[in-house]
C-alpha positions in Angstrom: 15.9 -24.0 -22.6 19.3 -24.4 -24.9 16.8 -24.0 -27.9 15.0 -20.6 -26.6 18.5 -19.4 -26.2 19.4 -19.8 -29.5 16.0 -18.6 -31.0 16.7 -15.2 -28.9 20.1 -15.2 -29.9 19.0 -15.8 -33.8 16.2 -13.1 -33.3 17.9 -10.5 -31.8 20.5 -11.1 -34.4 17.9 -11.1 -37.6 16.7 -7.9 -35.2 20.4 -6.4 -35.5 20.5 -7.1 -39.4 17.2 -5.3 -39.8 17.9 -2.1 -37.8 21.6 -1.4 -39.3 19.6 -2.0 -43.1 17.2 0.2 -42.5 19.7 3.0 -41.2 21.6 2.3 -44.3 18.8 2.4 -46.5 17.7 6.1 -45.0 20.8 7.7 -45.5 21.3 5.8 -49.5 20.7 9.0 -51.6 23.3 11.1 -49.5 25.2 8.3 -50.2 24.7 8.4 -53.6 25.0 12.0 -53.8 28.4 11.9 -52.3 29.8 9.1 -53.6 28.8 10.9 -57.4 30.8 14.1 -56.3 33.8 12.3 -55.7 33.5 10.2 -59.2 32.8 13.3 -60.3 35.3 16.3 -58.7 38.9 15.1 -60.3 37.1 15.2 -63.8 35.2 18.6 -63.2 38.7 19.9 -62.4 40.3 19.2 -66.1 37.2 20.6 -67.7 37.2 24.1 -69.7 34.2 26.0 -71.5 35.8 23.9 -74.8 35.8 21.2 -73.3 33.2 18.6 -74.6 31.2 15.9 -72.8 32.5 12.7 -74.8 31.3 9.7 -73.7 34.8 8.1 -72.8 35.4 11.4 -70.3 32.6 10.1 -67.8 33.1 7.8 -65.2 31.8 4.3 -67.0 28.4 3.1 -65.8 30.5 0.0 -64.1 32.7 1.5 -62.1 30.2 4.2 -60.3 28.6 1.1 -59.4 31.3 -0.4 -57.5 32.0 3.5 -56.1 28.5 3.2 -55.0 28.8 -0.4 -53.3 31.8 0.7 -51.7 30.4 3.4 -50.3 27.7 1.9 -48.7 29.4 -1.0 -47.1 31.4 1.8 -45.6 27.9 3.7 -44.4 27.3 0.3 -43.3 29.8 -0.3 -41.2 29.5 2.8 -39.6 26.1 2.8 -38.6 26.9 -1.1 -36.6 29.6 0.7 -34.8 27.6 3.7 -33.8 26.0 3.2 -30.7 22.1 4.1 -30.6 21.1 6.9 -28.1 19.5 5.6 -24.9 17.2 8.3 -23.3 15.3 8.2 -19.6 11.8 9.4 -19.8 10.7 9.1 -16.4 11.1 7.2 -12.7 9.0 6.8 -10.3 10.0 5.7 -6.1 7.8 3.8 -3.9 6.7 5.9 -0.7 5.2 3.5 1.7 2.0 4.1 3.7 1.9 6.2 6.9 1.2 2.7 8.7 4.4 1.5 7.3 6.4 4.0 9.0 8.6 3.2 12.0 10.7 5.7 14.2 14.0 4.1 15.5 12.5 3.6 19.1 9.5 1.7 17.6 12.5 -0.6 15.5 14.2 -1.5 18.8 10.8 -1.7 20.8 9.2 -4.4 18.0 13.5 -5.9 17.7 12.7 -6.2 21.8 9.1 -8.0 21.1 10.6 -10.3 18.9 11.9 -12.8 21.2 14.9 -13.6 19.5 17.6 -11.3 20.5 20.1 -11.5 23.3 20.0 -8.5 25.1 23.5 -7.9 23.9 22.5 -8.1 20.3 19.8 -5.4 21.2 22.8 -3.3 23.0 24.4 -3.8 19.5 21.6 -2.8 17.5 20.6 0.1 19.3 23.9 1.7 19.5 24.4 0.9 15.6 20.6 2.2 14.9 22.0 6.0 16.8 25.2 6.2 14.7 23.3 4.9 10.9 22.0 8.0 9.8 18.1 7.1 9.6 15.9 9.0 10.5 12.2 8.8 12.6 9.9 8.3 9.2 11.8 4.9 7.2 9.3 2.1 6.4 9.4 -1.6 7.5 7.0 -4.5 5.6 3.9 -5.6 7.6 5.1 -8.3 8.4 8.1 -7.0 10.3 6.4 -4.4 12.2 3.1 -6.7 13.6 3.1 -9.3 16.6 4.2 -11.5 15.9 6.2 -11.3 13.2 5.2 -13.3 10.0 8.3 -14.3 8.0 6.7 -16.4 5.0 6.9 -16.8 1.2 3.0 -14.9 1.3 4.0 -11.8 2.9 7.3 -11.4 1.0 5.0 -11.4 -2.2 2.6 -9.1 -0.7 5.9 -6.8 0.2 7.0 -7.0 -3.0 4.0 -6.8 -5.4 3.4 -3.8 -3.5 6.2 -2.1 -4.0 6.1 -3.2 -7.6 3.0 -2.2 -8.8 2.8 1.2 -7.2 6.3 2.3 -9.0 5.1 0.8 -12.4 1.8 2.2 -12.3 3.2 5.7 -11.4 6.3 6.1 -13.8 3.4 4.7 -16.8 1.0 7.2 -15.4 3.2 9.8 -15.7 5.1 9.2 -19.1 2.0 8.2 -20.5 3.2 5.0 -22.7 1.1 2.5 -23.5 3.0 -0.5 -21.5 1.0 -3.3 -23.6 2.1 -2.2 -26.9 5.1 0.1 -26.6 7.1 -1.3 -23.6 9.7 -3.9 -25.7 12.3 -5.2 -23.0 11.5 -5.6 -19.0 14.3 -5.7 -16.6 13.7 -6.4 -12.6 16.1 -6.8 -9.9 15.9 -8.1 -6.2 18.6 -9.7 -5.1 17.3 -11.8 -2.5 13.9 -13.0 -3.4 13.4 -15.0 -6.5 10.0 -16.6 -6.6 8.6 -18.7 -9.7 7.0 -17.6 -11.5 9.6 -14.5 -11.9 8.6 -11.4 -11.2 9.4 -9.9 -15.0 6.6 -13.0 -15.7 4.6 -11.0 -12.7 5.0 -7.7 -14.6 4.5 -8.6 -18.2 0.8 -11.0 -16.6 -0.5 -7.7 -15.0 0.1 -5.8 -18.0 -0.6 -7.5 -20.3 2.5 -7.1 -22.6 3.2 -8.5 -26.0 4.5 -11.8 -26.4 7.4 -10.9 -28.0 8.5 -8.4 -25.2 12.4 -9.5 -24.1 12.4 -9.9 -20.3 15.3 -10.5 -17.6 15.3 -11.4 -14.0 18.6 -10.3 -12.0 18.9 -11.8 -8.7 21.9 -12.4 -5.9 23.8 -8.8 -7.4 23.4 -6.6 -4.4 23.1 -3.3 -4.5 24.7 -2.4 -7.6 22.2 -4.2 -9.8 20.0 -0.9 -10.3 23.1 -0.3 -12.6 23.6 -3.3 -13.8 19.8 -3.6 -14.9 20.0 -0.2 -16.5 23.5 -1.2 -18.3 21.5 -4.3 -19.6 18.7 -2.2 -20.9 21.5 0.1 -22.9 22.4 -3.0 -24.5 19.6 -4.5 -25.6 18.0 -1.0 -26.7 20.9 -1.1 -29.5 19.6 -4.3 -30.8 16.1 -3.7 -30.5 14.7 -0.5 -32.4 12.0 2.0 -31.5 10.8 0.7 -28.1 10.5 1.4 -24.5 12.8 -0.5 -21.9 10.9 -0.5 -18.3 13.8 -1.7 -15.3 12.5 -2.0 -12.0 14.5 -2.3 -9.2 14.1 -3.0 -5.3 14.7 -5.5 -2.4 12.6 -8.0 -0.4 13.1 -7.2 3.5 10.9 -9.7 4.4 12.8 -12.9 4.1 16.0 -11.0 4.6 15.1 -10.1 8.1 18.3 -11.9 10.7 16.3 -12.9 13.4 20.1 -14.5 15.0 22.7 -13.2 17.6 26.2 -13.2 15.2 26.9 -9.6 15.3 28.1 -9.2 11.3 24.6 -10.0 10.2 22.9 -7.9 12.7 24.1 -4.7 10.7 21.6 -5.2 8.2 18.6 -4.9 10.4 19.4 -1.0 11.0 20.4 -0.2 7.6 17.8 -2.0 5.1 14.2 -0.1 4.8 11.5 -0.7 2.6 11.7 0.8 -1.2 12.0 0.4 -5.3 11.8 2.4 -8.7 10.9 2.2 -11.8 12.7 3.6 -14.7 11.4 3.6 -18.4 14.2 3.9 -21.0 13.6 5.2 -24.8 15.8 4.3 -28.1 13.0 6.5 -30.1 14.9 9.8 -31.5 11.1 11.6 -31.0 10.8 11.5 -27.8 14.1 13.8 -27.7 12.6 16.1 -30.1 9.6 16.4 -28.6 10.8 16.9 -25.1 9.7 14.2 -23.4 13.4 12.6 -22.5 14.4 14.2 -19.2 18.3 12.5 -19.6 20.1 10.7 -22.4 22.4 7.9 -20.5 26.4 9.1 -21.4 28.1 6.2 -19.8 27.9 3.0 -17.5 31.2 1.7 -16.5 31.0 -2.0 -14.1 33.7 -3.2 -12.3 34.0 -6.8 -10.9 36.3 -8.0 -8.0 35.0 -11.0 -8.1 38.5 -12.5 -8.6 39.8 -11.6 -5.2 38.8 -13.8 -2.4 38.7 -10.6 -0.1 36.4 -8.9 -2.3 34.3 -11.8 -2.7 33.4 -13.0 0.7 32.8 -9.5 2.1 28.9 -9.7 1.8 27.8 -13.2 2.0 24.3 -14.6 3.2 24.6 -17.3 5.0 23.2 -19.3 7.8 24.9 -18.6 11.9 25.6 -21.7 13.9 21.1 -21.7 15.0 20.3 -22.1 11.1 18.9 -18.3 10.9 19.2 -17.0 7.2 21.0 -13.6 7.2 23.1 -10.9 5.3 27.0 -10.9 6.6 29.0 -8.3 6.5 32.8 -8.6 6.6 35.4 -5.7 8.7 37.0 -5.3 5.5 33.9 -3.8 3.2 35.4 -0.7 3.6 38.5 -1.7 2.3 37.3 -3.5 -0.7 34.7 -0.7 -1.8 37.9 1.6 -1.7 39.6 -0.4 -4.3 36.6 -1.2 -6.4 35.8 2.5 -6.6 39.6 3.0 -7.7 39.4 0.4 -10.4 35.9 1.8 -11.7 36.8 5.4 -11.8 40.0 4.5 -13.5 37.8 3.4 -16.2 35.9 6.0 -15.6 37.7 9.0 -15.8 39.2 9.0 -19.0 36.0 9.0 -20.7 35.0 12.2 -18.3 37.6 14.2 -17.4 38.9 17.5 -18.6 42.4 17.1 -20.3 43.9 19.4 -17.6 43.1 16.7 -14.9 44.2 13.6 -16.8 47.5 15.8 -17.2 47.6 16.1 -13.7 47.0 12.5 -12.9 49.7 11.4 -15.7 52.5 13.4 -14.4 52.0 12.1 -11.1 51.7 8.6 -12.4 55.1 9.2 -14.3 57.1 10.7 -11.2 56.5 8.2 -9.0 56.4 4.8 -11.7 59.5 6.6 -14.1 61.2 8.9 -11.3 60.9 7.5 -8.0 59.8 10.7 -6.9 58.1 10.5 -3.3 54.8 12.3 -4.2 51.3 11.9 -3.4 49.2 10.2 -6.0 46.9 12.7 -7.5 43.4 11.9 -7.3 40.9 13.9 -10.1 38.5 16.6 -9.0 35.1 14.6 -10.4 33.6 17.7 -9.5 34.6 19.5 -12.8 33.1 16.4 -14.6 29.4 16.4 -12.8 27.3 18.6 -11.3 25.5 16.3 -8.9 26.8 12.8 -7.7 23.8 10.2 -6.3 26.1 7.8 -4.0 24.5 4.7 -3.0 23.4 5.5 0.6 24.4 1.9 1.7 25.3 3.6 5.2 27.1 6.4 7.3 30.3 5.1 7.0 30.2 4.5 3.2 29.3 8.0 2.3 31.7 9.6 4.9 34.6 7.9 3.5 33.1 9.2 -0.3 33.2 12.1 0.4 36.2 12.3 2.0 38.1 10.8 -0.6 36.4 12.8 -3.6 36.5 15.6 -2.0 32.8 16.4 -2.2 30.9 19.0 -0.1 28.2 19.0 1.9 25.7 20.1 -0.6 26.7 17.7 -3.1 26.1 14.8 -0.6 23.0 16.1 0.7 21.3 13.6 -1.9 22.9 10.6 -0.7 22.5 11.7 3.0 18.7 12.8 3.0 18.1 9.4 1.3 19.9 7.9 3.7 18.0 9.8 6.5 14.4 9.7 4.9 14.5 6.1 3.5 17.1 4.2 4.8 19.3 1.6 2.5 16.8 0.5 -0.1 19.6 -0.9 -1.9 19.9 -1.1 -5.7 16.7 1.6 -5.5 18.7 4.1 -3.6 20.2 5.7 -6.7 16.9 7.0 -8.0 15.6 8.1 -5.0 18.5 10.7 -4.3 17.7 11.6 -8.6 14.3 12.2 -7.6 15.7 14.8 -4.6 18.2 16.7 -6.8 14.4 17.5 -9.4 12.9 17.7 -6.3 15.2 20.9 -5.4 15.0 22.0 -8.3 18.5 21.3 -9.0 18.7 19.9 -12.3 19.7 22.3 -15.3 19.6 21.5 -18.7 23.0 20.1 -19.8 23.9 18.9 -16.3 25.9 16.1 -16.0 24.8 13.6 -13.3 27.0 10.4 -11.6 25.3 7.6 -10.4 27.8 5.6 -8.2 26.8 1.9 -6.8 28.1 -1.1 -4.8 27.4 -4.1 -4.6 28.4 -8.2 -3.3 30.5 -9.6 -5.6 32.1 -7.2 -5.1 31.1 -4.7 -7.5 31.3 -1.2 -8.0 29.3 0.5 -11.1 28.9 3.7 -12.7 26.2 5.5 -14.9 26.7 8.8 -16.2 23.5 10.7 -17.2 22.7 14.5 -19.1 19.9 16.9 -18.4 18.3 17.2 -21.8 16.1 19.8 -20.1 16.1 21.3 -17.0 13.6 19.8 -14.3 10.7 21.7 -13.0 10.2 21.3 -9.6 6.7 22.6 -9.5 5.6 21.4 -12.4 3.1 18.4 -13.7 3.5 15.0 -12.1 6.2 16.3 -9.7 3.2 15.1 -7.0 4.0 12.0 -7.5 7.8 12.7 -6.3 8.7 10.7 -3.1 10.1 14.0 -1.6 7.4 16.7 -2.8 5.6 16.5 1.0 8.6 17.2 2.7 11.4 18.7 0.5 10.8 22.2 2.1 11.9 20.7 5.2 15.1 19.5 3.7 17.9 18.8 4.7 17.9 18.6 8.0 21.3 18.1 10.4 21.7 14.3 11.2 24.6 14.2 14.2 27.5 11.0 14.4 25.2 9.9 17.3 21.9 10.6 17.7 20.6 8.9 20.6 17.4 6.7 20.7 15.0 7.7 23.5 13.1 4.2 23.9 10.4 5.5 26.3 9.0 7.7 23.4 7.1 4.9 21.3 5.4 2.1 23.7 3.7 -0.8 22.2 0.2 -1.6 22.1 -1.3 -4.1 23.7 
């Protein structure tokens, strides 16, 4: 293993090498040319129409040469240092079968079936299920909505290669790249369920990619490693030249079903639905030329908390006190997502901002730190930065206390909320799904500015700014294959704080 490492690390650096000589080499003769004109200019200056060309009054053959290598280590040096566009061509989210679908009295009736549950745990459940946000339509795996349920490594895979294949099929369908010989780099994410062989060695089998192609496998990140994976792409798309990335993210709800009676791991079982993406990434300048690129990536911006024992132990799986395998989620998530977001768009906002609101946020930082004054510290309007914000839809709670504290309306957290509502928390795939609603609408204009805004155990909070290179037609070709296009005209619909659960609507079959 320590030897692959440092053949990739020796290729990707002979990789490097190649791709800044080749920039240098396509911009020599302007180089030359203007490298010549300053030899040149100080001499041209002194000359008059009596002036003669002697051969001691040009710049000796020696010197230009050292003007010329001088100028190019300068090219050089600028072309390492200037990051290489990274552009999205398309994404594609899974939409489960009808059969998948599961209305929140048929969750609590098959929760009931189980066996397993106290009936206070099913009080809890149900009265969490009526305050979540999801709607009648999310999806559950097979195995989770049949009798009994059948919790094994088989059906995980079946879950998973499912969802896997149906979003890389579509997003390759619709961009129309040849995976085997274009697609350079694979990224997957699922933070609960790593098989062996991994699932980027699942992807690469079934479509036959080329040996060479650079693949990673993120597991344990939580639903910020849609981000993370698309942060990794941008990286290794600056080492690796002309090339499609391909980053699929999702979740296994399979395994990750809590089948206990602690009450911090029941959350999960209302929240987590069914769901993944695919996203293929472009370092290839033609594809902006001709169109094809529907977003260049601006920024990403992660933020850690690891450090903080808080922040770390707020979502933990772990085993309760009967040995069943869950998701636990601490009282204080709230708290620590409030100060990873601070910390992230800290970063952030610099990099974003207008001038007039970093001003803002200066002088209050001044009076209070300098002054002593007793005033309110100012926090920026984002909304002068983007024009649509996709918020991780890990819950109601989480995107009521967003959008309180940026100060967002209703339309701009429709998105987040109809994701929420349709789909449930699909975790690290959320993000592309509420991308997918704003074309959907109609919404996206060329030039628009789009914030992507994760969390994730860790604790992590992480940030991707995208631009409309175009604007999206809603009606136009493979807009079909959009999760929403059945049922965007009925969108958005009013979800209440409580909606309550009428369990003799949905009776089992026996």
């Amino acid at each position: 293993m320590d030897r692959d490492l440092v053949r990739t690390v020796k290729l990707a650096t002979k990789n490097h090498a190649v791709v800044l000589f080749r920039r240098a080499i396509r911009h020599l003769p302007k180089i030359l040319a203007a490298t010549a004109l300053v030899a040149f200019a100080p001499r041209l200056s002194t000359l008059t129409t009596t002036t003669s060309w002697a051969a001691g009054e040009v710049l000796s053959l020696p010197a230009l040469a050292v003007a010329c290598w001088a100028a190019s280590l300068a090219a050089y040096t600028y072309a390492s240092s200037r990051p290489r566009p990274v552009y999205l061509i398309d994404l594609a989210g899974y939409k489960a079968p009808a059969r998948h679908e599961a209305s929140r009295a048929k969750t609590i009736a098959h929760f009931g079936r189980c066996g397993r549950f106290s009936d206070e745990s099913m009080a809890f459940q149900k009265r969490m299920l009526e305050r979540s946000g999801l709607g009648e339509a999310t999806h559950f795996p097979t195995s989770l909505i049949s009798l009994p349920v059948d919790m094994c490594l088989r059906t995980a895979r079946e879950e998973s290669h499912a969802v896997i294949f149906g979003v890389v099929d579509e997003v390759l369908r619709k961009s129309g790249v040849n995976a085997a010989r274009d697609v350079g780099v694979v990224i997957f994410n699922s933070s609960l369920l790593s098989p062996t062989p991994s699932f980027t060695s699942l992807i690469v089998n079934r479509y036959g990619l080329r040996p060479d192609v650079v693949s990673h496998n993120l597991s344990g990140m939580g639903c910020s490693a849609g981000i993370i994976a698309i942060d990794l792409a941008k990286r290794l798309l600056q080492v690796h030249e002309n090339t499609y990335a391909l980053v699929v993210s999702t979740e296994n709800i399979t395994l990750n079903a809590y089948m206990g009676n602690n009450r911090p791991m029941l959350v999960t079982n209302t929240l987590f639905r069914v769901g993944g993406a695919a996203i293929l990434l472009s370092n290839r300048a033609a594809d902006r030329r001709s169109g094809r690129a529907k977003y260049q990536l601006i920024h990403t911006v992660r933020t850690h908390r690891g450090a903080h024992d808080q922040s770390f132990r707020c979502v933990t799986q772990e085993e309760d006190d009967a040995g069943e395998v869950g998701v636990s989620l601490s009282k204080e998530l709230m708290l620590v997502a409030g100060e990873a977001l601070k910390t992230n768009i800290t970063t952030l906002g610099p990099l974003v901002l207008p001038i007039s609101e970093q001003l803002r946020f200066l002088a209050t930082v001044v009076l209070k730190k300098v002054f002593r004054a007793d005033v309110k510290a100012y926090l920026p309007d984002f909304r002068l930065a983007f024009d649509h914000f996709c918020i991780h839809a890990g819950g109601r709670g989480v995107l009521d206390e967003l959008e309180k504290s940026l100060k967002l309306t209703g339309w701009e957290m429709e998105p987040s909320r109809m994701t929420l509502y349709r789909f449930g928390n699909t975790s690290s795939s959320s993000l592309w799904y509420e991308l997918a609603y704003c074309e959907a609408k109609g919404r996206i204009r060329k030039g628009d500015r789009v914030w992507q805004i994760a969390f994730g155990s860790g604790f992590k909070c992480n940030s991707a700014v995208w631009k409309a290179l175009r604007t999206i037609d809603s009606r136009g070709i493979g807009v079909e294959d959009n999760p929403w296009m059945k049922e965007v005209d009925l969108l958005p619909v009013d979800v209440p704080k409580v909606a309550p659960i009428d369990e003799t609507s949905y009776q089992i079959p026996y």
